[in-house]
N, CA, C, O and CB atoms as a CASP TS submission, in Angstrom:
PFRMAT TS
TARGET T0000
AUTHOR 0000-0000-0000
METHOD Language model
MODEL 1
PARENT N/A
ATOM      1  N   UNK     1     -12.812 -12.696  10.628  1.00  0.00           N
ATOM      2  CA  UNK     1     -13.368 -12.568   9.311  1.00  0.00           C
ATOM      3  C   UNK     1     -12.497 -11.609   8.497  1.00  0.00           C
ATOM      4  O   UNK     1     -12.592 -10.386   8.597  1.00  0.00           O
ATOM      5  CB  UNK     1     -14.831 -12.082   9.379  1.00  0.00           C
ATOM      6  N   UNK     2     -11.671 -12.221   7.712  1.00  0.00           N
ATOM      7  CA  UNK     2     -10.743 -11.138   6.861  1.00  0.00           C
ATOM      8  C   UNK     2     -11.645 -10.588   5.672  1.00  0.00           C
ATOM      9  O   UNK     2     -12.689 -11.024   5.186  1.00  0.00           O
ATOM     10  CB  UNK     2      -9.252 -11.911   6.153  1.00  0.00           C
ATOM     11  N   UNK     3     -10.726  -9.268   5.325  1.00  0.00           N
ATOM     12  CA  UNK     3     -11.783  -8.586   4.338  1.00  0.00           C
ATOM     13  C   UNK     3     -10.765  -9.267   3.116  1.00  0.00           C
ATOM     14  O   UNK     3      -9.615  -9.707   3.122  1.00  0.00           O
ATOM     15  CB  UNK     3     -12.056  -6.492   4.425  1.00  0.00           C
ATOM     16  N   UNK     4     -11.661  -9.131   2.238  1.00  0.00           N
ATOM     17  CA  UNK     4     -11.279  -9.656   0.855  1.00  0.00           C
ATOM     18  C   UNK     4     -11.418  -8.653  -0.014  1.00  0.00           C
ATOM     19  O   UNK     4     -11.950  -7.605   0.353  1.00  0.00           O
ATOM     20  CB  UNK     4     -12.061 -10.802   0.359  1.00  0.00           C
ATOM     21  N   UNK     5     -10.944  -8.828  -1.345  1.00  0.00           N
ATOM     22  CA  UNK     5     -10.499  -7.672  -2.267  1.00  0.00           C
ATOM     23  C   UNK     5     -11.577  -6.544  -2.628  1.00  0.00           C
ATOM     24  O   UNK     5     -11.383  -5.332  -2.729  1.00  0.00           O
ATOM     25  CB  UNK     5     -10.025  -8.298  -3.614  1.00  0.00           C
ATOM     26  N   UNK     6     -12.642  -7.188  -2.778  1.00  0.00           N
ATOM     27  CA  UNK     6     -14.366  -6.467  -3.045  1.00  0.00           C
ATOM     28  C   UNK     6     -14.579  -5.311  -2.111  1.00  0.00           C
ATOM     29  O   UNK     6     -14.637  -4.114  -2.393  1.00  0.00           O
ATOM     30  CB  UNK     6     -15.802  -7.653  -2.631  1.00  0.00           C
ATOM     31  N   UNK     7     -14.736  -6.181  -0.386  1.00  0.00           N
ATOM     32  CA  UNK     7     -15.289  -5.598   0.301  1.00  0.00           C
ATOM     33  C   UNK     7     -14.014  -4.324   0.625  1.00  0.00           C
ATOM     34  O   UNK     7     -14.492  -3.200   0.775  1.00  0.00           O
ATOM     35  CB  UNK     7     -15.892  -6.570   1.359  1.00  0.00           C
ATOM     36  N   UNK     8     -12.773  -4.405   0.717  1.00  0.00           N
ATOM     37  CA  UNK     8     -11.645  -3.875   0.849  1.00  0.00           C
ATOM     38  C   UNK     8     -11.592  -2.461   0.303  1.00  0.00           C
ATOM     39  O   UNK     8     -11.234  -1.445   0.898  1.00  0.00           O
ATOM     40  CB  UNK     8     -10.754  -4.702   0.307  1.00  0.00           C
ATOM     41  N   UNK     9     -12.083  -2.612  -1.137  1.00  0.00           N
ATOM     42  CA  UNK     9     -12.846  -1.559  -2.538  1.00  0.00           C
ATOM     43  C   UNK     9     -13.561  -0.826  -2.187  1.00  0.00           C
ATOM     44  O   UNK     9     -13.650   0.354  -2.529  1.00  0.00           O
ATOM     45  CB  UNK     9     -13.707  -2.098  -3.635  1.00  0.00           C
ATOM     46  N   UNK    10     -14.237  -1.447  -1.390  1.00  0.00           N
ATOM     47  CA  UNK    10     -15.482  -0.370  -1.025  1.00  0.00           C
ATOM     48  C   UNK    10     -15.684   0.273  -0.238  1.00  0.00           C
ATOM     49  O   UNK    10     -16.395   1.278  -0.245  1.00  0.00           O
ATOM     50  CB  UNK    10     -16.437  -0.634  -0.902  1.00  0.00           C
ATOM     51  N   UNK    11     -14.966  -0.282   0.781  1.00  0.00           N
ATOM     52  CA  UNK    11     -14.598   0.512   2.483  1.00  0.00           C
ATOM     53  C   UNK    11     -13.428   1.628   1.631  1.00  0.00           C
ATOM     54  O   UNK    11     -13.364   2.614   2.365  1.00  0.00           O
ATOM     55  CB  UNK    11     -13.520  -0.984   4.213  1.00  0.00           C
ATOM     56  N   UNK    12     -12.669   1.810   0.621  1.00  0.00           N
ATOM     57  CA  UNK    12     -11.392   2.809   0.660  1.00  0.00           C
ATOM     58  C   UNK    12     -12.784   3.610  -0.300  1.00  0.00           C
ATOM     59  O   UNK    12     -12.728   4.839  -0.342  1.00  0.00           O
ATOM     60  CB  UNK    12      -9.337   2.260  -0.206  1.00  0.00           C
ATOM     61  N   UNK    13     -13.816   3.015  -0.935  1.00  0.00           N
ATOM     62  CA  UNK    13     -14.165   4.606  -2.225  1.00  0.00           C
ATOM     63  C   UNK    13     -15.131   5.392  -1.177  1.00  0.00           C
ATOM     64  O   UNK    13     -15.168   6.622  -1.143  1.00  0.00           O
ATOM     65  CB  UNK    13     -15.403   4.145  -4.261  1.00  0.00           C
ATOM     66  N   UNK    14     -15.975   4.489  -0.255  1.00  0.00           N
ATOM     67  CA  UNK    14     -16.615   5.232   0.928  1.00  0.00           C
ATOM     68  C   UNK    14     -15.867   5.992   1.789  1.00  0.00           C
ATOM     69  O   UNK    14     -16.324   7.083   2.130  1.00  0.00           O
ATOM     70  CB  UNK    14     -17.231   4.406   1.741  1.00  0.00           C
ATOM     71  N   UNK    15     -14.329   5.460   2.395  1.00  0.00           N
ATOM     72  CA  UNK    15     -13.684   6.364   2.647  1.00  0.00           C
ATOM     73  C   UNK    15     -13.833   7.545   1.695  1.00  0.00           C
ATOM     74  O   UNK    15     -14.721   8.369   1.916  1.00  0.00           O
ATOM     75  CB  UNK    15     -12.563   5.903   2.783  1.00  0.00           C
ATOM     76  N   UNK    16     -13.400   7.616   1.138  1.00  0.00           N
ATOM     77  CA  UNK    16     -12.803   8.291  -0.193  1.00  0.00           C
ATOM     78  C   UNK    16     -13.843   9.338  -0.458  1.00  0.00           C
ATOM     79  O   UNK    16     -13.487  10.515  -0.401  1.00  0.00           O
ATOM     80  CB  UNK    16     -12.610   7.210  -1.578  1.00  0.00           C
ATOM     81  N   UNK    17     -15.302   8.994  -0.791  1.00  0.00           N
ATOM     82  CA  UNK    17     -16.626   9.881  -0.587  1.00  0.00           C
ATOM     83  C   UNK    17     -16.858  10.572   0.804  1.00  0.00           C
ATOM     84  O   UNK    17     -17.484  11.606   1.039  1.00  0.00           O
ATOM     85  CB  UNK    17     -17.891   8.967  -0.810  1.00  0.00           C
ATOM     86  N   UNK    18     -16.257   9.817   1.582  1.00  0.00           N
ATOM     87  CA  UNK    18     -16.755  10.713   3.111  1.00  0.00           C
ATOM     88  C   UNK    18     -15.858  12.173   3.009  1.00  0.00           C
ATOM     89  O   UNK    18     -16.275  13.331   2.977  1.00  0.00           O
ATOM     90  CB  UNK    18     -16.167   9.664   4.926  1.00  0.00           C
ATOM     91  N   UNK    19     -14.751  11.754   2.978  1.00  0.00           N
ATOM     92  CA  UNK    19     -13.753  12.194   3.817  1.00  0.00           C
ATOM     93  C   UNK    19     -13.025  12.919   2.324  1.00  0.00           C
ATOM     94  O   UNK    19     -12.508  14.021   2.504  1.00  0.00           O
ATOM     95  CB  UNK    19     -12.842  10.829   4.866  1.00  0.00           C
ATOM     96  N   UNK    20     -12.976  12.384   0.990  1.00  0.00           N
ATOM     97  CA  UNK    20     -12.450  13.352   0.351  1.00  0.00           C
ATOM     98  C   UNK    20     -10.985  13.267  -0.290  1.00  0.00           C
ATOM     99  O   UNK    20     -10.057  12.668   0.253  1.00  0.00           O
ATOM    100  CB  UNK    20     -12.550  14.297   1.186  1.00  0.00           C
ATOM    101  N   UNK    21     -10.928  13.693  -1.061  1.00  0.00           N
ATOM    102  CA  UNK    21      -9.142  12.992  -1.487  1.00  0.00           C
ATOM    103  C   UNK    21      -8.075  13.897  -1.293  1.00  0.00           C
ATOM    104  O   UNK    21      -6.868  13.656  -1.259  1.00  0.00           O
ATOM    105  CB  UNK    21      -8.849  12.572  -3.212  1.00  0.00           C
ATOM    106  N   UNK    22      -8.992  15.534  -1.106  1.00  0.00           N
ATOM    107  CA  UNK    22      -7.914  16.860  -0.676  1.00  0.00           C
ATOM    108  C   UNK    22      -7.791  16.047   1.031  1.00  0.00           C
ATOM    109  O   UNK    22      -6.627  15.652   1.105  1.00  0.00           O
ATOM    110  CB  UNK    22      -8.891  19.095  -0.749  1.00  0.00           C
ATOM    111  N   UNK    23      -8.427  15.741   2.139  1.00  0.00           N
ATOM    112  CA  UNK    23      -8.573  15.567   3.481  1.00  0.00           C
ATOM    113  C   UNK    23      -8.004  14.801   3.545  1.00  0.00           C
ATOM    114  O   UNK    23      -7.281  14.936   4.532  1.00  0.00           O
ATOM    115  CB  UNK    23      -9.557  15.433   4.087  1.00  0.00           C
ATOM    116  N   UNK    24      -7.795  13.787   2.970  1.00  0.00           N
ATOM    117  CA  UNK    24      -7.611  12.470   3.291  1.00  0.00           C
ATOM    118  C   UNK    24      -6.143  12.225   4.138  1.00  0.00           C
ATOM    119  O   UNK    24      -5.966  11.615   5.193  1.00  0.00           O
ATOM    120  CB  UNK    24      -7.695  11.672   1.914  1.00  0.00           C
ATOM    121  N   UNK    25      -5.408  12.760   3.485  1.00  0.00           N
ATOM    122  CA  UNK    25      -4.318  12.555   4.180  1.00  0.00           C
ATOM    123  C   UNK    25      -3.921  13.109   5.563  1.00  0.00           C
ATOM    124  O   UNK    25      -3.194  12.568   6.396  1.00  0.00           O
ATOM    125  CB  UNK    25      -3.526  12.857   3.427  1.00  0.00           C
ATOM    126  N   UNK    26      -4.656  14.506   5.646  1.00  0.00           N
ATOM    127  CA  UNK    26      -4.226  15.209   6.866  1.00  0.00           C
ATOM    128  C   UNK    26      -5.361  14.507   7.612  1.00  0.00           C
ATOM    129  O   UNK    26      -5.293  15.011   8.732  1.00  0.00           O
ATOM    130  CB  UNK    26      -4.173  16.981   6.867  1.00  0.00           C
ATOM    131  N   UNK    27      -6.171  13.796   7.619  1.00  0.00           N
ATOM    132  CA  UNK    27      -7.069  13.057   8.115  1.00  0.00           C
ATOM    133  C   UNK    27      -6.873  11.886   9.152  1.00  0.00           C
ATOM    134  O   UNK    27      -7.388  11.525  10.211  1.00  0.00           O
ATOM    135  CB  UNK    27      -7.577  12.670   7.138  1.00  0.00           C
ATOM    136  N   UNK    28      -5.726  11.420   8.194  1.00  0.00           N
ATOM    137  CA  UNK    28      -5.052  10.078   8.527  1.00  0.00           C
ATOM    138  C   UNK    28      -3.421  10.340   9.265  1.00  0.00           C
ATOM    139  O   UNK    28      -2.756   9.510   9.884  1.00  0.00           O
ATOM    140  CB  UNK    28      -4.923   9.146   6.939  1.00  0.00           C
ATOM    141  N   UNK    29      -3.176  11.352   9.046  1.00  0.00           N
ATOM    142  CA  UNK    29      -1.945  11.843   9.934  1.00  0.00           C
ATOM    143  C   UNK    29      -2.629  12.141  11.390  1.00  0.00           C
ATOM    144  O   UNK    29      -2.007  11.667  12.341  1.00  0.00           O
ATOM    145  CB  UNK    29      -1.139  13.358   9.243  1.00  0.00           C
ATOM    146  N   UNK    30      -3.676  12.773  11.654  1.00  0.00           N
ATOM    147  CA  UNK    30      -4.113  13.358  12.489  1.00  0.00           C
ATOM    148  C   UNK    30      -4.522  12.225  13.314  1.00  0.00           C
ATOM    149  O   UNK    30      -4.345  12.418  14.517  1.00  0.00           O
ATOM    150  CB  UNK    30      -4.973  14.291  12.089  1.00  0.00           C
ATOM    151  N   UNK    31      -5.221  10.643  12.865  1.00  0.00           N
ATOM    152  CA  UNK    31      -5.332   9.516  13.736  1.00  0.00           C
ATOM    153  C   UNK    31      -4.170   9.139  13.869  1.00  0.00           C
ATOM    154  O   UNK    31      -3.921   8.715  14.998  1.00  0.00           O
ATOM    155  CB  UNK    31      -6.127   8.482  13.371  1.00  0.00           C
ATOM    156  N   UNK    32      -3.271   9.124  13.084  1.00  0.00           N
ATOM    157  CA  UNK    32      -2.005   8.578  13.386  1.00  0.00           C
ATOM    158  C   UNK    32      -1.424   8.919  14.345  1.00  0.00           C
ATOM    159  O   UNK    32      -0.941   8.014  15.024  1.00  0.00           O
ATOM    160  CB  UNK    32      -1.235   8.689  12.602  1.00  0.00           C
ATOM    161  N   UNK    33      -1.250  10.169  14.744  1.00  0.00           N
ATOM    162  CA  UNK    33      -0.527  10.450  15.704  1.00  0.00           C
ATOM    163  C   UNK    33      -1.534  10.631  17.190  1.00  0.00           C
ATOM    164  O   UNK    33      -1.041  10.463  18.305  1.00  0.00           O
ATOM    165  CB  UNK    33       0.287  11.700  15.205  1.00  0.00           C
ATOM    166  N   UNK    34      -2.847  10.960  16.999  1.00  0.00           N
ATOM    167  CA  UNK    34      -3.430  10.105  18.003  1.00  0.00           C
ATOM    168  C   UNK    34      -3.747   8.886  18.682  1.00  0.00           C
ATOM    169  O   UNK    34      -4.318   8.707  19.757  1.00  0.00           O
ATOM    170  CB  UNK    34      -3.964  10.232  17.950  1.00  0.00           C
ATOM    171  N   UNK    35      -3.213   7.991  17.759  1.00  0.00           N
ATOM    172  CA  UNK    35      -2.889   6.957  18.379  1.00  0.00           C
ATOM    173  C   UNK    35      -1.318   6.702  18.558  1.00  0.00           C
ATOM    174  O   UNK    35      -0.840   5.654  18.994  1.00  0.00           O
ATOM    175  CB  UNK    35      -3.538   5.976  17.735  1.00  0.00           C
ATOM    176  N   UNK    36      -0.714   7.639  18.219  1.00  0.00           N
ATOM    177  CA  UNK    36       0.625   7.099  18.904  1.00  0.00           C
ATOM    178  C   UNK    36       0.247   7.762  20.016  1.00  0.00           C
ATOM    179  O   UNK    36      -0.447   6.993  20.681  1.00  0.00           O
ATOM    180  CB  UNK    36       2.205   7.452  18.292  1.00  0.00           C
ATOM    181  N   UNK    37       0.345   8.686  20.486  1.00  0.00           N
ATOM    182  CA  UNK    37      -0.028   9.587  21.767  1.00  0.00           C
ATOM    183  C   UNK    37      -0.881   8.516  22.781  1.00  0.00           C
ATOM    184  O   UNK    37      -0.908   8.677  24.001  1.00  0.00           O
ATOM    185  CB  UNK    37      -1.111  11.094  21.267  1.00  0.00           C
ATOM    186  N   UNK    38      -1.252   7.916  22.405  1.00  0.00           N
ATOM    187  CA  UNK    38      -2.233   7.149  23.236  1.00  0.00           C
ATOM    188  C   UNK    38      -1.543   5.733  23.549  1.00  0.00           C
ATOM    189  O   UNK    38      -1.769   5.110  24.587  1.00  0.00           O
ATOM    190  CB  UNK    38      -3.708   6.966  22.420  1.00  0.00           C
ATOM    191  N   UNK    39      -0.745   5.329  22.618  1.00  0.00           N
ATOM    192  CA  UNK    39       0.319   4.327  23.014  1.00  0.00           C
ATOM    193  C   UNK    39       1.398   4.782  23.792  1.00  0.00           C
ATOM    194  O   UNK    39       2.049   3.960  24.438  1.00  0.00           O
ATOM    195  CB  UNK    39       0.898   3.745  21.906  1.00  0.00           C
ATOM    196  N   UNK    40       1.739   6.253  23.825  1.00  0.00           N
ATOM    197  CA  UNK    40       2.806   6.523  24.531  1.00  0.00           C
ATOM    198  C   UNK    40       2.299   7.160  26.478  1.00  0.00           C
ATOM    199  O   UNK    40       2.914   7.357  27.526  1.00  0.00           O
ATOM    200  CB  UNK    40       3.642   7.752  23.403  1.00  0.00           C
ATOM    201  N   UNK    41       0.817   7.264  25.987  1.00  0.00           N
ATOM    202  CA  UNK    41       0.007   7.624  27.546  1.00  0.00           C
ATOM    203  C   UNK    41       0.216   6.210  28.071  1.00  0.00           C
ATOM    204  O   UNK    41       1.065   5.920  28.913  1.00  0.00           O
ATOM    205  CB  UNK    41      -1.961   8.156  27.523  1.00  0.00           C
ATOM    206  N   UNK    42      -0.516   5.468  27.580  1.00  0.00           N
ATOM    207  CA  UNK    42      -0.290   4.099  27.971  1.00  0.00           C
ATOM    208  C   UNK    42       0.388   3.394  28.517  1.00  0.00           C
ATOM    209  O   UNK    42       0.160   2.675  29.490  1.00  0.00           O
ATOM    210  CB  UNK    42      -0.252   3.621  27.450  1.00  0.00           C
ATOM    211  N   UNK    43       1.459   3.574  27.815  1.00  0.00           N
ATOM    212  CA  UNK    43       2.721   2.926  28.530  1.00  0.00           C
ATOM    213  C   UNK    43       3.229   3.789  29.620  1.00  0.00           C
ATOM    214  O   UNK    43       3.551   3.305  30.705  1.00  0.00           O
ATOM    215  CB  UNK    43       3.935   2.681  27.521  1.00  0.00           C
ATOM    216  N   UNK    44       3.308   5.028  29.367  1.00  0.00           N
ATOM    217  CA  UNK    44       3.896   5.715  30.362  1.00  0.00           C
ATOM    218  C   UNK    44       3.203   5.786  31.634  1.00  0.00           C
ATOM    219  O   UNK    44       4.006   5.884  32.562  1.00  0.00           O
ATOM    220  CB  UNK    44       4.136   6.903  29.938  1.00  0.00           C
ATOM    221  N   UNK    45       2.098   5.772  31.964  1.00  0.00           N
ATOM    222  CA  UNK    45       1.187   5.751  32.848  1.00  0.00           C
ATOM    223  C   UNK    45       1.977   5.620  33.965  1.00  0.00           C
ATOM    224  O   UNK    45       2.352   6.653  34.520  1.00  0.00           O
ATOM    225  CB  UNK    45       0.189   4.809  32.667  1.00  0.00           C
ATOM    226  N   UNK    46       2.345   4.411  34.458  1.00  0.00           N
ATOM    227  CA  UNK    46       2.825   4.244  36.048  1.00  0.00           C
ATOM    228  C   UNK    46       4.012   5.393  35.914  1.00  0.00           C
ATOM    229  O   UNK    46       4.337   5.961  36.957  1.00  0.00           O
ATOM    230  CB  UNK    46       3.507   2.391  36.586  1.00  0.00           C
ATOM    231  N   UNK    47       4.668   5.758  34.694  1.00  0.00           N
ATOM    232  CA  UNK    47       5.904   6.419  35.132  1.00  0.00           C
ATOM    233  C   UNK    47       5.508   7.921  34.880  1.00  0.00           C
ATOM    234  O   UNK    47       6.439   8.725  34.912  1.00  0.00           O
ATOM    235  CB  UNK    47       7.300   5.901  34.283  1.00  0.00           C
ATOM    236  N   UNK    48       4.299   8.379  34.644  1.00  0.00           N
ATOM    237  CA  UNK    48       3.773   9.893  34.981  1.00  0.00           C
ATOM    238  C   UNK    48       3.071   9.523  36.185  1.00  0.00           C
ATOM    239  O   UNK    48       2.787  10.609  36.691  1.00  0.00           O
ATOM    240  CB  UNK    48       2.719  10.722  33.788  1.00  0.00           C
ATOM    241  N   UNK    49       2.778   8.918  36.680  1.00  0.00           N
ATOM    242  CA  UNK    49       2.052   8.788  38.257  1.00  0.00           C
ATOM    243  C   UNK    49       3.333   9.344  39.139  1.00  0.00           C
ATOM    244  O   UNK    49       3.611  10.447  39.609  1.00  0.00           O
ATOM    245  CB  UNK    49       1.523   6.865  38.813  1.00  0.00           C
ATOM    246  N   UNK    50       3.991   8.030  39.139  1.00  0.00           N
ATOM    247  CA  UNK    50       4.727   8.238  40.399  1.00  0.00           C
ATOM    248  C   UNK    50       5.830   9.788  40.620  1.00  0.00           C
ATOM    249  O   UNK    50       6.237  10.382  41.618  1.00  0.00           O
ATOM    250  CB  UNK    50       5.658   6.802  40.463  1.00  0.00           C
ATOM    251  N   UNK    51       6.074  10.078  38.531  1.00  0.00           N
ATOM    252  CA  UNK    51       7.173  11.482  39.019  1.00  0.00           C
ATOM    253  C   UNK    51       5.462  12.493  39.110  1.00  0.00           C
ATOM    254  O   UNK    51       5.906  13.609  39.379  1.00  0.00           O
ATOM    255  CB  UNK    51       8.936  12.279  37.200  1.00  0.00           C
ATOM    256  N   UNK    52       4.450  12.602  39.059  1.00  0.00           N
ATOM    257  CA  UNK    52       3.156  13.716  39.339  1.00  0.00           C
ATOM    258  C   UNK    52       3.156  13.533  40.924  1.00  0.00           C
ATOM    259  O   UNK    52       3.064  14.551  41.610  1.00  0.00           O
ATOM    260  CB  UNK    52       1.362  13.251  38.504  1.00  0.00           C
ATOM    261  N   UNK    53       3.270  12.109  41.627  1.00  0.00           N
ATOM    262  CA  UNK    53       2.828  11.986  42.871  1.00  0.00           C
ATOM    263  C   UNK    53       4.299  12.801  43.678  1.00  0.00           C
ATOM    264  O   UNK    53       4.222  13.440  44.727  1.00  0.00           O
ATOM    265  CB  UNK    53       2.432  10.201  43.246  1.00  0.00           C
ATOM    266  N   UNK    54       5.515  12.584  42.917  1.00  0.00           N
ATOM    267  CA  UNK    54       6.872  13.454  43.729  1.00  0.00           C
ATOM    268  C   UNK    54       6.820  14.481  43.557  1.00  0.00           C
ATOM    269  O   UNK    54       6.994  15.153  44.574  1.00  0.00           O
ATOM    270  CB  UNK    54       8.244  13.282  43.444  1.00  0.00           C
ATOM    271  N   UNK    55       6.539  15.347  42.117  1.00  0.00           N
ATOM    272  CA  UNK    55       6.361  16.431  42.317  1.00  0.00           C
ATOM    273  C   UNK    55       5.862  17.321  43.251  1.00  0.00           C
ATOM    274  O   UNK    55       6.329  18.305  43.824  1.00  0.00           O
ATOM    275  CB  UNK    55       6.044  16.527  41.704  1.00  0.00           C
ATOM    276  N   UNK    56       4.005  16.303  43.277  1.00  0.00           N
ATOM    277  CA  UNK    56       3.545  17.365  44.400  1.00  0.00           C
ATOM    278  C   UNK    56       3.943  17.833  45.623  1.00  0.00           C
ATOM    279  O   UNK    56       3.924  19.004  46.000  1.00  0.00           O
ATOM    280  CB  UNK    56       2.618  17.127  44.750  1.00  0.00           C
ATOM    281  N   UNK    57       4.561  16.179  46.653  1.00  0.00           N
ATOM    282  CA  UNK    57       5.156  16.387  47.627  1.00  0.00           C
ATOM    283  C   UNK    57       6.549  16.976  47.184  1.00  0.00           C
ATOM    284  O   UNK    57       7.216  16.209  47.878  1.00  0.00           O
ATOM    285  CB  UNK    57       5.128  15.242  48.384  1.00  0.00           C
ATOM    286  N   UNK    58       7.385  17.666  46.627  1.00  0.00           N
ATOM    287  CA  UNK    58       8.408  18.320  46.663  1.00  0.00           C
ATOM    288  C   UNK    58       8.001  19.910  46.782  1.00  0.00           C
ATOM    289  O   UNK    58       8.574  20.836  47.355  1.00  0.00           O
ATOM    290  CB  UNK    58       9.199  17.910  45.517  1.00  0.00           C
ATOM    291  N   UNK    59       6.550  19.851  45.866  1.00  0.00           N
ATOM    292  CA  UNK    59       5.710  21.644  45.673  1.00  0.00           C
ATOM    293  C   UNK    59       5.255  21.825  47.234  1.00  0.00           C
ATOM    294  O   UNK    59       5.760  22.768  47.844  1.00  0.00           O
ATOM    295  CB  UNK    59       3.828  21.750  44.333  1.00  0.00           C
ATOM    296  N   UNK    60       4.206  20.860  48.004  1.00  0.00           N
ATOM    297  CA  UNK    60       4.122  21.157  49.093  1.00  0.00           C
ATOM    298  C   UNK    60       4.640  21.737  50.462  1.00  0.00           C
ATOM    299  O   UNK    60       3.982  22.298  51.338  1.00  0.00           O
ATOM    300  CB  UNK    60       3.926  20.615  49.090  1.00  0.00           C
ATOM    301  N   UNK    61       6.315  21.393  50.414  1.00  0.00           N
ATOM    302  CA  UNK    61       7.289  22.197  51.553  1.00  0.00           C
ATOM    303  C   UNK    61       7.102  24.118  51.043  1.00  0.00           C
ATOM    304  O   UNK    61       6.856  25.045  51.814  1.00  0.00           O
ATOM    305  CB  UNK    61       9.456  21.450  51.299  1.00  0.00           C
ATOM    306  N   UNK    62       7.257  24.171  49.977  1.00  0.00           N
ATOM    307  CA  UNK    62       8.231  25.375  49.271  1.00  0.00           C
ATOM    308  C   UNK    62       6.630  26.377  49.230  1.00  0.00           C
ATOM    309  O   UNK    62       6.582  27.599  49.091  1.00  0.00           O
ATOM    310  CB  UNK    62       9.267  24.835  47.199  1.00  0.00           C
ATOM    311  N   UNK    63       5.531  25.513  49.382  1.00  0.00           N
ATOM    312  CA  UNK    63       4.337  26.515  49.485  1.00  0.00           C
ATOM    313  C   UNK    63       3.926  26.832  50.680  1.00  0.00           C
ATOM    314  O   UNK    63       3.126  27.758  50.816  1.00  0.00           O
ATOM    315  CB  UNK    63       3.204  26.107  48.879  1.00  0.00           C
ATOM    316  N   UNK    64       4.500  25.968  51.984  1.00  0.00           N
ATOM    317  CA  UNK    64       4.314  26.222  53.174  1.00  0.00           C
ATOM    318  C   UNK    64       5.279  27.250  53.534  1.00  0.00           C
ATOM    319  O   UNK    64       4.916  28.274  54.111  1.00  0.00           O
ATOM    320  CB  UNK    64       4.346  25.101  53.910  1.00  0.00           C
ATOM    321  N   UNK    65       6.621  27.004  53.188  1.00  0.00           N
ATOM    322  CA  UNK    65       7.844  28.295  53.163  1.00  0.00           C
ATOM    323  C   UNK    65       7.334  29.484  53.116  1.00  0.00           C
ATOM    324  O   UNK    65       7.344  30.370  53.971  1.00  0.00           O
ATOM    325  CB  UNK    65       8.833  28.344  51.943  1.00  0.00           C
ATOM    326  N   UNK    66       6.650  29.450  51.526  1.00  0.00           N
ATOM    327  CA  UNK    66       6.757  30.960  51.110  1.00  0.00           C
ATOM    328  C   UNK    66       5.328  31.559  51.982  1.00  0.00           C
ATOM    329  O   UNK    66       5.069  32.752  52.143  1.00  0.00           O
ATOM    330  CB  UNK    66       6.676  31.202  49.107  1.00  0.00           C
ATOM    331  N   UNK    67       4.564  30.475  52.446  1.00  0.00           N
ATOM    332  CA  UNK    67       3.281  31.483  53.553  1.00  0.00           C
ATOM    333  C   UNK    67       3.686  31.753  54.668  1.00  0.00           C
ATOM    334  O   UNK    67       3.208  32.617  55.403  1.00  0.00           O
ATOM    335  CB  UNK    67       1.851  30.815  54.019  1.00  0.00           C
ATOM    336  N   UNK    68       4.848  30.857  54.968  1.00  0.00           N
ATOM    337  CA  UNK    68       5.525  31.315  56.417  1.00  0.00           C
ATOM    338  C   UNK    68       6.073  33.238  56.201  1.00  0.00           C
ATOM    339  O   UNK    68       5.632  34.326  56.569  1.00  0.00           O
ATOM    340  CB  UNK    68       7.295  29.988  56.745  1.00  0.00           C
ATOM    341  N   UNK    69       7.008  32.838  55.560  1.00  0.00           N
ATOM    342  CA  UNK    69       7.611  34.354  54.999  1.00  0.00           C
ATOM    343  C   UNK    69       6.265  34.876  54.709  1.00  0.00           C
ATOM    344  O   UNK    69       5.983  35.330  55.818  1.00  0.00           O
ATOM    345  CB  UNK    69       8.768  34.391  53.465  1.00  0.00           C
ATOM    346  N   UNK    70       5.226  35.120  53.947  1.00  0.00           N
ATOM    347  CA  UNK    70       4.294  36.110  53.717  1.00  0.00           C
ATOM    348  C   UNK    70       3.325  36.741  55.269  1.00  0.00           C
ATOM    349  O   UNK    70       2.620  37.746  55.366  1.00  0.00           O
ATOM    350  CB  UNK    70       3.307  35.358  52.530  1.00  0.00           C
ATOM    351  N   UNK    71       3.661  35.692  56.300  1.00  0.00           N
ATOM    352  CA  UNK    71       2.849  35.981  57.722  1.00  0.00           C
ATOM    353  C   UNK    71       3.570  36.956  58.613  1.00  0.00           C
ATOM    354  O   UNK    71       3.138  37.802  59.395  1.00  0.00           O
ATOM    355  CB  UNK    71       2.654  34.600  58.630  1.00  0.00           C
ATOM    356  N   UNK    72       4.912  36.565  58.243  1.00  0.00           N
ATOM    357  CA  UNK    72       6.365  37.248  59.245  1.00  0.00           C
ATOM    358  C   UNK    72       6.049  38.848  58.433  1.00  0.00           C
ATOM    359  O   UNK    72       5.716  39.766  59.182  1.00  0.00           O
ATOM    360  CB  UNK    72       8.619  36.268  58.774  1.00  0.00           C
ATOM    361  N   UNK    73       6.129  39.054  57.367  1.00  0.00           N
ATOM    362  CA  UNK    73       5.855  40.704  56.835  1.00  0.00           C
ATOM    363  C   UNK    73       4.803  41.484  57.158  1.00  0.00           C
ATOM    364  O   UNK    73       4.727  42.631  56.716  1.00  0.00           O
ATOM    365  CB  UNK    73       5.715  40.842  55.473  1.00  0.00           C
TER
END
């Protein structure tokens, strides 16, 4: 169901009453870049898994190390 010129009018002056014409913009920057952020979680997903899942096992040796050394003192 596309909006047409009327209904189009009325959704921007209700915007416009909610939200304000000083707000408006930092309003709309502020979704903007929450939804890029959310396109860029998105996509990235499998590729923050797998370097979060190496990290840990790389943190795990170097925390067993340093309790070894803290038992020997």
């Amino acid at each position: 169901m596309p909006l047409h010129g009327w209904e189009f009018l009325i959704i921007v002056v209700v915007v416009l009453i909610v939200f304000g014409v000083g707000k408006l913009p930092q309003t709309l920057g502020s979704l903007g870049k929450g939804i890029r952020s959310f396109r860029k979680a998105s996509a990235g997903e499998d590729v923050d898994t797998e370097s979060s899942e190496s990290k840990s096992k790389k943190e795990e040796p170097a925390k067993e190390k340093d309790t070894a050394d803290e038992e020997k003192s």
